[in-house]
TORKOL-4160 file (C-alpha; in steps of 0.2 Angstrom, whole numbers, padded with zeros to 4 digits, m for minus):
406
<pt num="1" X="0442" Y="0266" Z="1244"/>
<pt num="2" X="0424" Y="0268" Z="1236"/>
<pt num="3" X="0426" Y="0284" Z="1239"/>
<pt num="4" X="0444" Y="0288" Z="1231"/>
<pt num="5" X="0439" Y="0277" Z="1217"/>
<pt num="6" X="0423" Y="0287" Z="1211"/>
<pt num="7" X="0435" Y="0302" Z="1211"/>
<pt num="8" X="0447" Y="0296" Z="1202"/>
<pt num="9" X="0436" Y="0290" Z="1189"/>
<pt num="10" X="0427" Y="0309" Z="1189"/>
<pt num="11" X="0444" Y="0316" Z="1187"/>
<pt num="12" X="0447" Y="0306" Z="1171"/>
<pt num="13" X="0432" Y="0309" Z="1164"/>
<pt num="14" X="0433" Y="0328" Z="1166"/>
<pt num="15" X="0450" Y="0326" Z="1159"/>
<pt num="16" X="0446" Y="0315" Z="1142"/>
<pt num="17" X="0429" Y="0323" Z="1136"/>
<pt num="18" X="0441" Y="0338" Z="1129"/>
<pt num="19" X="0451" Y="0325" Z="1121"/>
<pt num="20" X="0436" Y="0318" Z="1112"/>
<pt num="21" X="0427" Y="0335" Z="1109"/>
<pt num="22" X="0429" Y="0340" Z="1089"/>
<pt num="23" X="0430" Y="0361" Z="1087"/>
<pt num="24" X="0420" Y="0361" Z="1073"/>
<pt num="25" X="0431" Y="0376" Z="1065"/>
<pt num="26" X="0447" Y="0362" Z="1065"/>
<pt num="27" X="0435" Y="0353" Z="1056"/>
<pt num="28" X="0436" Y="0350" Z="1037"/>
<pt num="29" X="0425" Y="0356" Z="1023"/>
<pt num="30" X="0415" Y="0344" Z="1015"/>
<pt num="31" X="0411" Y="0347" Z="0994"/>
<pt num="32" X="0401" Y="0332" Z="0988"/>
<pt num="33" X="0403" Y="0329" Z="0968"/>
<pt num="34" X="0391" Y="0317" Z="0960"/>
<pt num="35" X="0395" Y="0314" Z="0941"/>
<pt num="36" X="0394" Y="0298" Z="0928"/>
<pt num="37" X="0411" Y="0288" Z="0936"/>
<pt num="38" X="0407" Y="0273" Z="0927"/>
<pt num="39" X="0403" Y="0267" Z="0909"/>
<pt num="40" X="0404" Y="0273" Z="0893"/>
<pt num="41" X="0402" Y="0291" Z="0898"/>
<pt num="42" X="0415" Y="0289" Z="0911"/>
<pt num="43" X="0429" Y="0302" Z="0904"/>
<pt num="44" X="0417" Y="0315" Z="0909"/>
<pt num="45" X="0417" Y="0310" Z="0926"/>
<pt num="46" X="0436" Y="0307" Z="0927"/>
<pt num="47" X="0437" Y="0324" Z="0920"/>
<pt num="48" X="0425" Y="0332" Z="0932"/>
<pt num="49" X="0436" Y="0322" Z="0945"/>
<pt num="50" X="0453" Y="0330" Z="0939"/>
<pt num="51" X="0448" Y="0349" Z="0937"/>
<pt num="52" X="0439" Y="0346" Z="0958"/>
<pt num="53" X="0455" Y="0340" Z="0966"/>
<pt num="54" X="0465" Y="0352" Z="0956"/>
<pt num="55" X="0454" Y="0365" Z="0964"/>
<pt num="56" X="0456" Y="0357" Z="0981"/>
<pt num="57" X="0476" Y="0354" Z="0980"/>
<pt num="58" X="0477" Y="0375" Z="0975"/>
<pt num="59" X="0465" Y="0380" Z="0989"/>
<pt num="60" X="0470" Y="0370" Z="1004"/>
<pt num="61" X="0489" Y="0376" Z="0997"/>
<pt num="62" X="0482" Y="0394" Z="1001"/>
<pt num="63" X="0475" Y="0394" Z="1019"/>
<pt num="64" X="0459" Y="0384" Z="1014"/>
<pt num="65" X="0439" Y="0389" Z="1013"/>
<pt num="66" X="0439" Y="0403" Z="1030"/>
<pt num="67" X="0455" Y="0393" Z="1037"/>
<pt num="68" X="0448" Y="0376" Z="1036"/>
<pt num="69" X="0453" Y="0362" Z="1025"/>
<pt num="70" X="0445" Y="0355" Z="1010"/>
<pt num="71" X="0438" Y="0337" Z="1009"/>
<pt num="72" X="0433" Y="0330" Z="0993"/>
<pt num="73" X="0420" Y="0317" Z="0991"/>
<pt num="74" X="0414" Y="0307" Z="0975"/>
<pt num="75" X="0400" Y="0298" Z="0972"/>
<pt num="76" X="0395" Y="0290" Z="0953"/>
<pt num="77" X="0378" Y="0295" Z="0946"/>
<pt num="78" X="0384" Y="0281" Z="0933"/>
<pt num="79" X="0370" Y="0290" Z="0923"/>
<pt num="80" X="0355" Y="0286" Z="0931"/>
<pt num="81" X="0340" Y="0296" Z="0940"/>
<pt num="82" X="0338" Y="0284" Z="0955"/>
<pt num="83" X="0357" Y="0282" Z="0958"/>
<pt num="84" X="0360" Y="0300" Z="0957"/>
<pt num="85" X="0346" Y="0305" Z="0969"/>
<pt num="86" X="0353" Y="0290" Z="0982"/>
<pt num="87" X="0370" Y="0297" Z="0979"/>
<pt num="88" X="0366" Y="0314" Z="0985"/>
<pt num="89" X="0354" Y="0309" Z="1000"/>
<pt num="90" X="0371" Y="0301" Z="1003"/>
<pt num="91" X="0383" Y="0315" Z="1006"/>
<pt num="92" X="0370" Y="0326" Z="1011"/>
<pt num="93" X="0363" Y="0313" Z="1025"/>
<pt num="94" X="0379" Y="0301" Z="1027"/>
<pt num="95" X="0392" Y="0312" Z="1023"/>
<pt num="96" X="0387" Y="0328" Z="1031"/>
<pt num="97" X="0394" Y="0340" Z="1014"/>
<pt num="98" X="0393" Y="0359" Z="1015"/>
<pt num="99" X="0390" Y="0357" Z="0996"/>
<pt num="100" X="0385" Y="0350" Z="0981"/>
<pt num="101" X="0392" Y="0349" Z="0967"/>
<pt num="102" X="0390" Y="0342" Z="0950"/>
<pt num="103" X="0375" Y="0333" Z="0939"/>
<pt num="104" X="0380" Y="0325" Z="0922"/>
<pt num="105" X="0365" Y="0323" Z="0911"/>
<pt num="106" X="0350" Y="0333" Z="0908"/>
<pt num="107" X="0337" Y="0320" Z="0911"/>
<pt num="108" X="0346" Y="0318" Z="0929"/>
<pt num="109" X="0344" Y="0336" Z="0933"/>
<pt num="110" X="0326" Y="0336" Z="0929"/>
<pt num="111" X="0322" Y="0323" Z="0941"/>
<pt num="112" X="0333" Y="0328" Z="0955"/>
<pt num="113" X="0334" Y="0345" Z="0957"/>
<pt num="114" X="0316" Y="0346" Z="0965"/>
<pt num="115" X="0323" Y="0336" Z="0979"/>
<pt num="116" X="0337" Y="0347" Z="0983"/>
<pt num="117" X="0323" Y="0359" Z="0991"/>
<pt num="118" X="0320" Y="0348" Z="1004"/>
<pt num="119" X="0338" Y="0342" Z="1006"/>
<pt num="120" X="0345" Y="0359" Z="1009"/>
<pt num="121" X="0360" Y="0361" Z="1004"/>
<pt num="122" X="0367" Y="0371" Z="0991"/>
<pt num="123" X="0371" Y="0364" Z="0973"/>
<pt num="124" X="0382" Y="0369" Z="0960"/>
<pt num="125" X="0377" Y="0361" Z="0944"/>
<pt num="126" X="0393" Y="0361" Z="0934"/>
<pt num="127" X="0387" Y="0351" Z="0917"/>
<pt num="128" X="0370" Y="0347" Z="0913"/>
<pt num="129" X="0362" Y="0358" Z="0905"/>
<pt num="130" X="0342" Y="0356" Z="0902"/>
<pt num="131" X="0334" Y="0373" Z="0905"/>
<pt num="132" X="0320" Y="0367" Z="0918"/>
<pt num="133" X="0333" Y="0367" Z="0933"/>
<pt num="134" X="0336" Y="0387" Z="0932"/>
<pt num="135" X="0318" Y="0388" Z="0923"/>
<pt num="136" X="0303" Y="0378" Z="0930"/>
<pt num="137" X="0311" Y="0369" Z="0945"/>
<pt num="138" X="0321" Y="0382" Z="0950"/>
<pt num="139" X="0325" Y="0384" Z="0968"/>
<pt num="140" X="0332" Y="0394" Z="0982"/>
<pt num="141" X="0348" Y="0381" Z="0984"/>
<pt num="142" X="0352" Y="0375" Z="0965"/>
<pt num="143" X="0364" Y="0386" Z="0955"/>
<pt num="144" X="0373" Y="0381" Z="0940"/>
<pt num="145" X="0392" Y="0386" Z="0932"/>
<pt num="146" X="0391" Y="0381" Z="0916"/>
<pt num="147" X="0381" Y="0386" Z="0901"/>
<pt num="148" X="0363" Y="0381" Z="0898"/>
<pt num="149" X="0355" Y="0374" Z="0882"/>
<pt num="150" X="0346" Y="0393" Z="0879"/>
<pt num="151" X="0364" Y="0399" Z="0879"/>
<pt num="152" X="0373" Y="0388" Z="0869"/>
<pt num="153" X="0360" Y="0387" Z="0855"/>
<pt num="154" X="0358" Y="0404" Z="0854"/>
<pt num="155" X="0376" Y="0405" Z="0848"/>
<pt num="156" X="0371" Y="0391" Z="0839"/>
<pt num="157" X="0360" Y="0399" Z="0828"/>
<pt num="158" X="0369" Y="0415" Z="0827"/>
<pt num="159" X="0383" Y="0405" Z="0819"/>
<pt num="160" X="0370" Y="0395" Z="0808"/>
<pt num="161" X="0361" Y="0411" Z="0804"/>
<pt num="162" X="0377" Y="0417" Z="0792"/>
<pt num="163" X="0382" Y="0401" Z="0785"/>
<pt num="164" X="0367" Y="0402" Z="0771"/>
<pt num="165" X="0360" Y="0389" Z="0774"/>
<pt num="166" X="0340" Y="0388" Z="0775"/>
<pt num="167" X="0332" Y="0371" Z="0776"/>
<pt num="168" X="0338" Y="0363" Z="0792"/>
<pt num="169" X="0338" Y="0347" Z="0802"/>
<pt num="170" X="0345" Y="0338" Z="0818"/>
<pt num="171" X="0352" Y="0324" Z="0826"/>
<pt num="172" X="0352" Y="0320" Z="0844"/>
<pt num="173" X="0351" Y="0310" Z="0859"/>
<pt num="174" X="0331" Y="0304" Z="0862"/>
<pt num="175" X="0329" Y="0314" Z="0879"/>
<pt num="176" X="0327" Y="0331" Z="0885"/>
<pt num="177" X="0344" Y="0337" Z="0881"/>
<pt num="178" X="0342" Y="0332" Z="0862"/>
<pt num="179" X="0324" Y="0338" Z="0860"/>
<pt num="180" X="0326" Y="0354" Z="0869"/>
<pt num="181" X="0343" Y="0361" Z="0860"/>
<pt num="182" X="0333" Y="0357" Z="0844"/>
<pt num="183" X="0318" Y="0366" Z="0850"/>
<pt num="184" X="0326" Y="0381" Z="0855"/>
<pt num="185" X="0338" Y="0380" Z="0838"/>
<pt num="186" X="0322" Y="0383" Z="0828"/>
<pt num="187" X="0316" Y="0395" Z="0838"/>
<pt num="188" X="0331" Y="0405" Z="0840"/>
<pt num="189" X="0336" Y="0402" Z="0822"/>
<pt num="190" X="0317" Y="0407" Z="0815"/>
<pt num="191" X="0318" Y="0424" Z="0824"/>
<pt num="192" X="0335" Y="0428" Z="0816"/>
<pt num="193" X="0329" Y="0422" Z="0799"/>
<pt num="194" X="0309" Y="0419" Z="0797"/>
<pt num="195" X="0314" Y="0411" Z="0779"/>
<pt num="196" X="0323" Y="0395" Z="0789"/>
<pt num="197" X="0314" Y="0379" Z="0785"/>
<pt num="198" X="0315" Y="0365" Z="0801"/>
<pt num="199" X="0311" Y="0346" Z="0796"/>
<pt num="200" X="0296" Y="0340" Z="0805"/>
<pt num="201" X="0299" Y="0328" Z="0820"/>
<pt num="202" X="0296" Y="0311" Z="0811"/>
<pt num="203" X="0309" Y="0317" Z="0799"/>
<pt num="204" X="0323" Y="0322" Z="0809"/>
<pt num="205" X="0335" Y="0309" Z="0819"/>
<pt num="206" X="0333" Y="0307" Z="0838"/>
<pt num="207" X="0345" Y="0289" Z="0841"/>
<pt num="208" X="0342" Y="0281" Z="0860"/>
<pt num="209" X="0354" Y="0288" Z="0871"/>
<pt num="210" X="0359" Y="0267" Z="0872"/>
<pt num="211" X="0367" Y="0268" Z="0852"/>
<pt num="212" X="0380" Y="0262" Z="0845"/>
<pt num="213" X="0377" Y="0261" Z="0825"/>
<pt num="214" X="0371" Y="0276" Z="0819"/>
<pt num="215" X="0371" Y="0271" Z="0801"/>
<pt num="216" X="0349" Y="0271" Z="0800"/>
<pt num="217" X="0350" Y="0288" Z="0806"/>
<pt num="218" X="0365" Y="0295" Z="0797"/>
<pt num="219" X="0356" Y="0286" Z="0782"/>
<pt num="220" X="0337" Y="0296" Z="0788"/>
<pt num="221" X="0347" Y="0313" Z="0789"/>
<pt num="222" X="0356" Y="0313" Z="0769"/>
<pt num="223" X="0340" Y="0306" Z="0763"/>
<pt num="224" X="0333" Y="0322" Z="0770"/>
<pt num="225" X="0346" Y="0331" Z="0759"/>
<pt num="226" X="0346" Y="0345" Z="0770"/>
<pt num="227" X="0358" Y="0362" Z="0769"/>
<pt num="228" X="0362" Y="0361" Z="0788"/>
<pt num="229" X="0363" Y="0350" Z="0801"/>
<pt num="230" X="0363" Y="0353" Z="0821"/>
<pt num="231" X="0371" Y="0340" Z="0830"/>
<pt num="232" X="0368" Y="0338" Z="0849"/>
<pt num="233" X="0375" Y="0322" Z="0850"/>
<pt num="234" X="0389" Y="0321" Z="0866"/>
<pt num="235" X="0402" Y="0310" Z="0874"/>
<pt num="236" X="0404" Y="0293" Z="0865"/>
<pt num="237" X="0388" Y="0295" Z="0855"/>
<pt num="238" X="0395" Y="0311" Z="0846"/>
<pt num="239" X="0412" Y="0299" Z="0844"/>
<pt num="240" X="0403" Y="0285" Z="0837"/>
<pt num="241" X="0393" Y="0295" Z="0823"/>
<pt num="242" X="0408" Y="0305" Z="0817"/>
<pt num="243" X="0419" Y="0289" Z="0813"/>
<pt num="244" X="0404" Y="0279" Z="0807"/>
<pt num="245" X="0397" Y="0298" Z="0796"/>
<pt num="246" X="0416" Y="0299" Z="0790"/>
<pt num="247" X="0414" Y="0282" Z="0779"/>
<pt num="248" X="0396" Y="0285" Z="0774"/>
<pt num="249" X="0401" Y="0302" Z="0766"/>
<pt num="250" X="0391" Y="0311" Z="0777"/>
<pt num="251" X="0404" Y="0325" Z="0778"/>
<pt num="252" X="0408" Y="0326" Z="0759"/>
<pt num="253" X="0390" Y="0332" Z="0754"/>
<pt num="254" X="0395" Y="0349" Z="0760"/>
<pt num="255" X="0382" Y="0352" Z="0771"/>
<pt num="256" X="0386" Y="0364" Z="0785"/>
<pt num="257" X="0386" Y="0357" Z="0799"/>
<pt num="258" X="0387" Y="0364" Z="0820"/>
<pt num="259" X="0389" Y="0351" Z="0834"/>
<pt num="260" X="0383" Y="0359" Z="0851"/>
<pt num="261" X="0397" Y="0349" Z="0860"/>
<pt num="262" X="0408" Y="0347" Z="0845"/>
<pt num="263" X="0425" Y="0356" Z="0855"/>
<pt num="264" X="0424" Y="0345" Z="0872"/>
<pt num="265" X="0440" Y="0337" Z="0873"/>
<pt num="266" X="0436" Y="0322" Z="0876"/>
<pt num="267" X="0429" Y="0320" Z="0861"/>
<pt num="268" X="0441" Y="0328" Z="0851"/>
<pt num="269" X="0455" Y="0316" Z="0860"/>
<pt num="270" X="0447" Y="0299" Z="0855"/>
<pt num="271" X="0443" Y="0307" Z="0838"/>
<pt num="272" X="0460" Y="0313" Z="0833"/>
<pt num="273" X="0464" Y="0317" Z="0817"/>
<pt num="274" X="0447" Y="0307" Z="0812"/>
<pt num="275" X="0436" Y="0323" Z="0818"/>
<pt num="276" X="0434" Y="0332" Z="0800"/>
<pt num="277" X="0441" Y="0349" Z="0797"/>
<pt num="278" X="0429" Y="0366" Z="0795"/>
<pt num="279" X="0415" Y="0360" Z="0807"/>
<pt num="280" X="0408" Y="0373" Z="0816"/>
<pt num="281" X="0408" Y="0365" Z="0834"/>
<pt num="282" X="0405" Y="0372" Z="0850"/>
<pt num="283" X="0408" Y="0370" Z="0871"/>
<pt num="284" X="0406" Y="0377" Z="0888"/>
<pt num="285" X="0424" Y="0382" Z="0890"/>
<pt num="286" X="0440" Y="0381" Z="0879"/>
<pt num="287" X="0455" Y="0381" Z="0885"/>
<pt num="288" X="0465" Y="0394" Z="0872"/>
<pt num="289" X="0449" Y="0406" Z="0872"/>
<pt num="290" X="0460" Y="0418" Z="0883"/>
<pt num="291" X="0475" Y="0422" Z="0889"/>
<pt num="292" X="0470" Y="0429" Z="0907"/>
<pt num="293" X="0484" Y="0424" Z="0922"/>
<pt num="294" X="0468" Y="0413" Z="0928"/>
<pt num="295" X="0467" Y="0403" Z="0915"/>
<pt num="296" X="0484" Y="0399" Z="0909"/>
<pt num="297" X="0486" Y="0395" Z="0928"/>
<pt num="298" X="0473" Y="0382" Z="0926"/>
<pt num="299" X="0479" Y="0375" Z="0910"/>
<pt num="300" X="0497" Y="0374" Z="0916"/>
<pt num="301" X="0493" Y="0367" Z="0930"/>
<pt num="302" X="0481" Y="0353" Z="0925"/>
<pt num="303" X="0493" Y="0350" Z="0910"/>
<pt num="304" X="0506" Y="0348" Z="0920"/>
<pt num="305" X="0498" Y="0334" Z="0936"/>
<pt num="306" X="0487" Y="0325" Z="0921"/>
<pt num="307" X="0497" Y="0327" Z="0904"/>
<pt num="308" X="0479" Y="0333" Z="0893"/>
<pt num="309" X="0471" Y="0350" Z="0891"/>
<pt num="310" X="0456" Y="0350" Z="0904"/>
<pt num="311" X="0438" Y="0351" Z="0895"/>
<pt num="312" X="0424" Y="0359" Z="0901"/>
<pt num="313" X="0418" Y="0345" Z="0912"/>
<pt num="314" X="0436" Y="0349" Z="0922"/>
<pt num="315" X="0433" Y="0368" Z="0921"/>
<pt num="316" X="0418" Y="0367" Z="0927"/>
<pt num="317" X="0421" Y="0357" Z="0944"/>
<pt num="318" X="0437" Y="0365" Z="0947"/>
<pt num="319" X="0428" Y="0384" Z="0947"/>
<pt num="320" X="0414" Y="0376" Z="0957"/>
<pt num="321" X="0426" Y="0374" Z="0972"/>
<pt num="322" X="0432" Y="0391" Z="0968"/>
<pt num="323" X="0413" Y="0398" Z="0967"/>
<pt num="324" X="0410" Y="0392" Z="0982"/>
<pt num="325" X="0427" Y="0396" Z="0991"/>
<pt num="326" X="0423" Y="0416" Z="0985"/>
<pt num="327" X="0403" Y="0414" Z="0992"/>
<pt num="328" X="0410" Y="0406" Z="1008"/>
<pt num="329" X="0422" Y="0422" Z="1011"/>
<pt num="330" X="0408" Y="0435" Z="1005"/>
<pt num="331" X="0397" Y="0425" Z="1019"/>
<pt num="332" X="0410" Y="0424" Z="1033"/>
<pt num="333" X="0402" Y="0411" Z="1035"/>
<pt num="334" X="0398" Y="0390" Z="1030"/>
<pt num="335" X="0381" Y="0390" Z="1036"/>
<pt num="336" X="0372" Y="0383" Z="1020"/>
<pt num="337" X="0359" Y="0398" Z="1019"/>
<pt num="338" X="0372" Y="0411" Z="1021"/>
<pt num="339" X="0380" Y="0402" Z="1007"/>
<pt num="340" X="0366" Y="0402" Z="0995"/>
<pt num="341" X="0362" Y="0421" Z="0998"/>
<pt num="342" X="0381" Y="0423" Z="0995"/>
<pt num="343" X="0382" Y="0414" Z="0978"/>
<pt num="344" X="0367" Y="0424" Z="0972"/>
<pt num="345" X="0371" Y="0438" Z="0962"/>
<pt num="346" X="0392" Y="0434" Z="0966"/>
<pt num="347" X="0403" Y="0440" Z="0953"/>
<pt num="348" X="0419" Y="0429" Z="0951"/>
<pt num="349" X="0431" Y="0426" Z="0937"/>
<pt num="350" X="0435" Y="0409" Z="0931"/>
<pt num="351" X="0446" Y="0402" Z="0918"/>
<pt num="352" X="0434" Y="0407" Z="0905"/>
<pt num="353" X="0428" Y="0424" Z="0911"/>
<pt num="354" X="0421" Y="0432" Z="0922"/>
<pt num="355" X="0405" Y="0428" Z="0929"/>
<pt num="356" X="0389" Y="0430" Z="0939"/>
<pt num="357" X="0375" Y="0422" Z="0947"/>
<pt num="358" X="0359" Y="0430" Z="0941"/>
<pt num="359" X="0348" Y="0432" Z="0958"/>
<pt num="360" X="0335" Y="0428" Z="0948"/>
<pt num="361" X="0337" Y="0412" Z="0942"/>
<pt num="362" X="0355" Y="0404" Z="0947"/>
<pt num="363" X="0360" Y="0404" Z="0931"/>
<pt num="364" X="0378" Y="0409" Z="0926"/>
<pt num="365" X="0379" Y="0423" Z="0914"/>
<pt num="366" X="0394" Y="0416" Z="0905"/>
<pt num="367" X="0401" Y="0417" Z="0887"/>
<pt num="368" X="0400" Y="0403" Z="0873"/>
<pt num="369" X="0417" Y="0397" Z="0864"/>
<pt num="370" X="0413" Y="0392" Z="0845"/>
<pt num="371" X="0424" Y="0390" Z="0835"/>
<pt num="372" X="0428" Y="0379" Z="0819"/>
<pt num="373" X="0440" Y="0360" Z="0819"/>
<pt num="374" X="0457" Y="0366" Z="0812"/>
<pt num="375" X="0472" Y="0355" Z="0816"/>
<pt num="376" X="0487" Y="0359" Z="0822"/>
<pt num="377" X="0504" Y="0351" Z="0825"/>
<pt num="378" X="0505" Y="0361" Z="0842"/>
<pt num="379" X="0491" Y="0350" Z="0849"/>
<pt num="380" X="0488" Y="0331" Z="0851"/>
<pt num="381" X="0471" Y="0333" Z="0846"/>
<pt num="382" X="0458" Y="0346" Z="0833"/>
<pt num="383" X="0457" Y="0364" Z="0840"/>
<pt num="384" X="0447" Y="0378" Z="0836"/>
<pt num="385" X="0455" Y="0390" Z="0822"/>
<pt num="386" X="0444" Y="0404" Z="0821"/>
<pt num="387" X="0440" Y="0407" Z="0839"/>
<pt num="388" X="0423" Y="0416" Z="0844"/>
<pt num="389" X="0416" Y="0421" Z="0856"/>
<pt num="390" X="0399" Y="0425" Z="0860"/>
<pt num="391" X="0395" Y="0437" Z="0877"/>
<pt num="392" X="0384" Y="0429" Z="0891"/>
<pt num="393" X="0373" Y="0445" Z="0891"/>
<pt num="394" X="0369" Y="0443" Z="0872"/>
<pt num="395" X="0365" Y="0423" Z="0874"/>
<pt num="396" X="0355" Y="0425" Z="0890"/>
<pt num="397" X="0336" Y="0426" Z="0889"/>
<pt num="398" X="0328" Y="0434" Z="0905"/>
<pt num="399" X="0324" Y="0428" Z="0923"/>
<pt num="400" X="0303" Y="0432" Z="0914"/>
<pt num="401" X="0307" Y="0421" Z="0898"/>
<pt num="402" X="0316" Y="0404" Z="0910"/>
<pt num="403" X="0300" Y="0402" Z="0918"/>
<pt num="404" X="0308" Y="0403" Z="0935"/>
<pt num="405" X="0299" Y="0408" Z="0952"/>
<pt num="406" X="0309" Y="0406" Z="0967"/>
């Protein structure tokens, strides 16, 4: 009876470990996205959420990433170094994600992105822009999407370099995002025009990142009477000075003024018809830039699951997901390091264009959307009437100029 019992125990053993054995080729893919979910800079996150499982609905609809579903994971940075870096080791560690993707604020990048060496798996960086992440801490597995401080401000200051204006100064957040894009405004915007005159430091207005009344430094910048002013204000600080600037005058003493991130809709949305007319504003993707079939695809669709027109925060996850989709198919493969040497130098087009990943650096070579705050009855909200746009190979300074050594 021992006997007969040991072999029938061996019987149903050899019978259920194929039952409890995962193919790993059945198994799902894992995208991990970390961005601000909570707070006052939560639309950008919700937006980042909304253009990623767009992205994932369309691709598990076609056949999936090399036949294999697509699993979506989100994690809140809420903003903050130390959260984003446990939210990462997270999916990487916990998790098990094929990929990163995401990162919200430049002081966030900076301090991560050196950790993503040692995790190893690839990252998308879809939003913040500080230069160091393609420049000083570049690295073998960080890429980023979207455009870059160097980029955008170079558009910048082409666009400020024919509004006549000479003497020039600068609101923005107290962090690296806000003293970089000044930085490189002046140094962009000298090279174009030597006789452009930049405020010292203790004269421009850098708010904490933590402000809500912006009336000392609204006042700071017309005592300075200035011609221009570069605004790199984002998200609810950039809403908060427009409405409180409106009722100081600030917009009626004809300066000319250019908002970095003027064009996200996010802001434009909460603004309404508050956001003054004739701005020159700009963004890293705008949804009527152009009319390729890629692009209206995305736009319909988004507009037709969440009733808005998707900003660059939802451009930017959803061609994530479609970056890495195209690297996965290049590869054959989802083995991480097969990944990454896919993704550099891949060409793709996404709803703004069309795209590469410099081997160099992992920086996108994309274009820049400016444009100046028209409105129109068409929309809920400001749009951009004139349109322009500025090609990623004029805006791009070179691998030798971004400090990078990979």
């Amino acid at each position: 009876m021992k006997t007969r019992l040991l072999s029938l125990l061996l019987a149903i053993c050899f019978v259920a470990v194929p039952l409890f054995t995962v193919d790993a080729s059945s198994a799902p893919v894992k995208i991990g996205f970390v961005y601000i979910m909570s707070g006052p800079l939560s639309a950008y996150g919700q937006f980042a959420k909304q253009g990623a499982e767009l992205a994932v609905q369309e691709v598990n609809a076609a056949g999936g990433i090399n036949g294999r579903q697509v699993q979506a994971v989100f994690e809140d940075s809420t903003g903050k170094a130390d959260v984003a870096l446990r939210a990462l080791r997270k999916l990487v560690y916990n998790d098990k994600v094929d990929i990163l993707v995401g990162l919200d604020s430049s002081g966030v990048a900076d301090t991560v992105v050196p950790s993503i060496q040692q995790m190893q798996v690839p990252l998308i960086i879809t939003h913040a822009a500080t230069p160091d992440v393609t420049g000083k801490f570049c690295n073998k597995y960080t890429f980023r999407i979207s455009l870059n401080i160097n980029q955008n401000v170079k558009a910048a200051a082409l666009v400020a370099n024919e509004s006549g204006a000479k003497k020039w100064t600068t609101v923005g957040p107290d962090y690296a995002f806000g003293h970089q894009s000044w930085e490189y405004f002046e140094k962009y915007l000298k090279e174009l025009n030597p006789e452009a005159t930049f405020l010292p430091k203790n004269d421009v207005a850098f708010p904490p990142f933590n402000t809500t009344d912006f009336s000392s430094h609204i006042t700071k910048v017309m005592n300075s009477n200035p011609d221009g002013v570069f605004i790199s204000l984002w998200g609810g600080n950039l809403i908060d000075f427009v409405r409180q600037a409106t009722s100081m005058g600030f917009f009626d003493r004809g300066y000319e003024v250019l908002m970095s991130l003027g064009a996200a809709t996010e802001v434009l949305t909460a603004l309404g018809d508050r956001m003054p007319e004739g701005l020159w504003v700009g963004t890293r993707y705008w949804f009527l830039a152009n009319d390729t079939p890629i692009n209206k695809n995305f736009v319909e669709n988004y507009f037709k699951q969440f009733k808005a027109y998707p900003s660059y925060n939802a451009h930017g996850a959803y061609s994530a997901v479609y970056a890495y989709k195209a690297a996965a198919e290049k590869a054959g493969s989802l083995d991480k390091e097969d990944i990454v040497k896919a993704l550099e130098g891949l060409e793709i087009e996404i709803p703004t264009g069309k795209i590469v990943f410099r081997a160099g650096d992992h920086q996108a070579i994309t274009d820049a959307h400016w444009g100046k705050i028209a409105a129109d009855p068409a929309y809920p909200h400001r749009i951009l009437n004139p349109i322009r746009i500025f090609k990623g190979a004029d805006i791009t300074p070179s691998v030798a100029e971004t400090g990078c050594s990979m």
